[in-house]
C-alpha positions in Angstrom: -17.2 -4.4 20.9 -17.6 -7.9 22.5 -14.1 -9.8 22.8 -14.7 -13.6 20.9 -12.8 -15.7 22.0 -10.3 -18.3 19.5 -12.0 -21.6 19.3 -10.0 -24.2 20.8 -8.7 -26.7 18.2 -7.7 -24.5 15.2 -3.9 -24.4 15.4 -3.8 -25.9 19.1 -1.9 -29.8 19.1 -0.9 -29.4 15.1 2.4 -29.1 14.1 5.3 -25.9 13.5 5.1 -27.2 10.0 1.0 -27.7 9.9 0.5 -24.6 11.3 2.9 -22.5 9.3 0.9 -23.9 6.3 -2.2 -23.2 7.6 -1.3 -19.6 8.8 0.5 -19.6 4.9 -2.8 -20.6 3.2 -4.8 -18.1 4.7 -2.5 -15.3 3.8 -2.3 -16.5 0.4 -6.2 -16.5 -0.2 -7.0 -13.2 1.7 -4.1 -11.2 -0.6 -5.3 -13.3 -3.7 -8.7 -12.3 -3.1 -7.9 -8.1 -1.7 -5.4 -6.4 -3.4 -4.8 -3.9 -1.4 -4.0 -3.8 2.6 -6.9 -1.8 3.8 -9.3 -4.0 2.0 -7.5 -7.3 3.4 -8.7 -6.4 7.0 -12.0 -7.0 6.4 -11.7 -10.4 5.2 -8.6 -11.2 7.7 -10.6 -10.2 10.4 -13.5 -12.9 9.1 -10.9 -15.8 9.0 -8.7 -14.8 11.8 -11.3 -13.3 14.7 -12.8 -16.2 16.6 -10.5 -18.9 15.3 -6.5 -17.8 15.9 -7.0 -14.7 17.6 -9.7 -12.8 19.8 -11.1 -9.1 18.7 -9.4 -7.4 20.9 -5.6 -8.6 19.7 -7.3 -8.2 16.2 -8.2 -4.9 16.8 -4.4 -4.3 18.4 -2.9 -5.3 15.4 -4.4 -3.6 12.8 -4.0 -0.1 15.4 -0.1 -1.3 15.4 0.1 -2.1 11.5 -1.4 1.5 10.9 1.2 3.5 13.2 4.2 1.5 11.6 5.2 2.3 8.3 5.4 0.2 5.9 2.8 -2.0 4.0 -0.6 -2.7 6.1 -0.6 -5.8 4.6 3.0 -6.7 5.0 2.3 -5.6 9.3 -1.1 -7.6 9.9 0.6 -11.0 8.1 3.7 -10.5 10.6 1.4 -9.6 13.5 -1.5 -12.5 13.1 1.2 -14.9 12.0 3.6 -14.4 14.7 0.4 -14.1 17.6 -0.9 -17.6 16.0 2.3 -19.6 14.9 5.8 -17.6 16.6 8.3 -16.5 14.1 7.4 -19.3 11.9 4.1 -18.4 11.6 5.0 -14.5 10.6 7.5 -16.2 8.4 4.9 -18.7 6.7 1.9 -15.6 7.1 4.3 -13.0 5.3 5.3 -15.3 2.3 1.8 -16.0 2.3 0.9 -12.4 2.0 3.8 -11.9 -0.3 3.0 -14.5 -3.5 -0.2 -13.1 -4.7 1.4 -9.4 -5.4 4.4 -11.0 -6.3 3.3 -13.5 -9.1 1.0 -10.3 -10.5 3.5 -7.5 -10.4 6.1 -10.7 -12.3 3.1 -10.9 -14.5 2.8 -7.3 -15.5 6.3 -6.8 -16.1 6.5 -10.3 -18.4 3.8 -9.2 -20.7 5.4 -6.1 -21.1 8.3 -7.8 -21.7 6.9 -9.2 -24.6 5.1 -6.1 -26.1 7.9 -3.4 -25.4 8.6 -3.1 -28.8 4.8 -2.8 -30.4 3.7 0.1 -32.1 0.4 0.2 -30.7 1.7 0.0 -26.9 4.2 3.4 -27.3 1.2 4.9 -29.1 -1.3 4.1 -25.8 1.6 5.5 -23.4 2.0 8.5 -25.3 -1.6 9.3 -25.3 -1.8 8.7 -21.5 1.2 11.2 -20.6 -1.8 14.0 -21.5 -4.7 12.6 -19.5 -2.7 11.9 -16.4 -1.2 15.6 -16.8 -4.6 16.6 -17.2 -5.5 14.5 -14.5 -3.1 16.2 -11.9 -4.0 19.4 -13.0 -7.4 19.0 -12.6 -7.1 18.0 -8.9 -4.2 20.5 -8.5 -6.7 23.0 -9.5 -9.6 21.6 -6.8 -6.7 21.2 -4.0 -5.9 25.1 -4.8 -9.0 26.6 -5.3 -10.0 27.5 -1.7 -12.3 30.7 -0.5 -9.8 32.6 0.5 -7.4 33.6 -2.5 -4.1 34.9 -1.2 -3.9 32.0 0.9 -2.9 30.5 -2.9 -0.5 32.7 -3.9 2.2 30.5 -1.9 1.4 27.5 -3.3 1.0 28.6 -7.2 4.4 30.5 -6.7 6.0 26.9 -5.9 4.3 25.6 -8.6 5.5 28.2 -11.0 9.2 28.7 -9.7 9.2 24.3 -10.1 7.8 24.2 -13.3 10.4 26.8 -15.0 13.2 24.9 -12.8 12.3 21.8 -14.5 11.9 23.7 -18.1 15.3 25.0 -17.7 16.4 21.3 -17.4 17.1 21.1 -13.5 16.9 17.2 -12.3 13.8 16.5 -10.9 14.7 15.4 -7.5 16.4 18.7 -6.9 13.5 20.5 -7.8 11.3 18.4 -5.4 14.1 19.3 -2.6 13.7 23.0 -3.7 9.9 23.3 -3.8 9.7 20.8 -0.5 12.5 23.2 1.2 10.3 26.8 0.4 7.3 24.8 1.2 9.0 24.6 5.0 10.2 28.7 5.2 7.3 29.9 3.3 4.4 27.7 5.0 5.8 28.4 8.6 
């Protein structure tokens, strides 16, 4: 991998505010245009790498955003906007990275709002609560079904000892403890 070097001039001699607002706006586009973190590096690697950062501190921050938990996207915004700009920069970067998911997820939730009460919108959750258990038995079934057979008896025993827990009426949470809890004796 060869190391490119920033080009002098981008955020060099402008000022905390200009460069807060540049760092901002290029946040803002790269999570407007990638909605998701993995798929932001891509294009913050095109408008970062050779103008406010070299490869090689590119390349350290995504390795630090994926050991630390949290958002990826959340991490590389703090981690470009602080090496470009100090903590202004991760401050203007991160409420850069912020707004696009933001002003969506605000947009989701207002529409619903609005069309909590139609008919037509219970009727398309009610069908969906089939599919997606359909769904997650269908890859239950492809993560269980390996070659060798009592390997799975473990497993579907969880399965079977959660599923009557939860008919019986046992809060959900518990059971997740429960199965997570035999999953740790019986997995050993």
């Amino acid at each position: 991998m060869t190391d490119v070097e920033p080009q002098a001039g981008l955020l060099d001699g402008k000022t905390g505010l200009h460069k807060s607002l540049t760092l901002f706006w290029l946040f803002l586009k790269v999570n407007a245009l990638t909605t998701s973190g993995p798929a932001s590096v891509g294009l913050l690697y095109k408008e970062a790498v050779g103008r406010l950062m070299t490869e090689s501190e590119f390349v350290e921050a995504v390795g630090f955003s994926s050991v630390v938990p949290g958002s990826e996207a959340m991490k590389l915004a703090m981690f470009v906007g602080y090496a470009a700009g100090g903590v202004s920069g991760a401050i203007a970067a991160l409420f850069g990275a912020i707004l696009p998911p933001t002003i969506m997820m605000f947009s989701v939730v207002a529409i619903l709002q609005r069309l909590h009460n139609e008919v037509w919108l219970e009727r398309f959750v009610d069908g969906l609560v089939p599919a997606v258990a359909v769904l997650i038995a269908v890859v239950a079934w492809e993560i269980f079904r390996g070659d060798n057979k009592s390997i799975m008896l473990v497993p579907v025993t969880i399965a079977a000892l959660s599923l009557v827990a939860l008919v019986l009426e046992a809060p959900a949470p518990l059971v997740l403890l429960g199965a997570g809890a035999l999953g740790i004796i019986l997995f050993r």
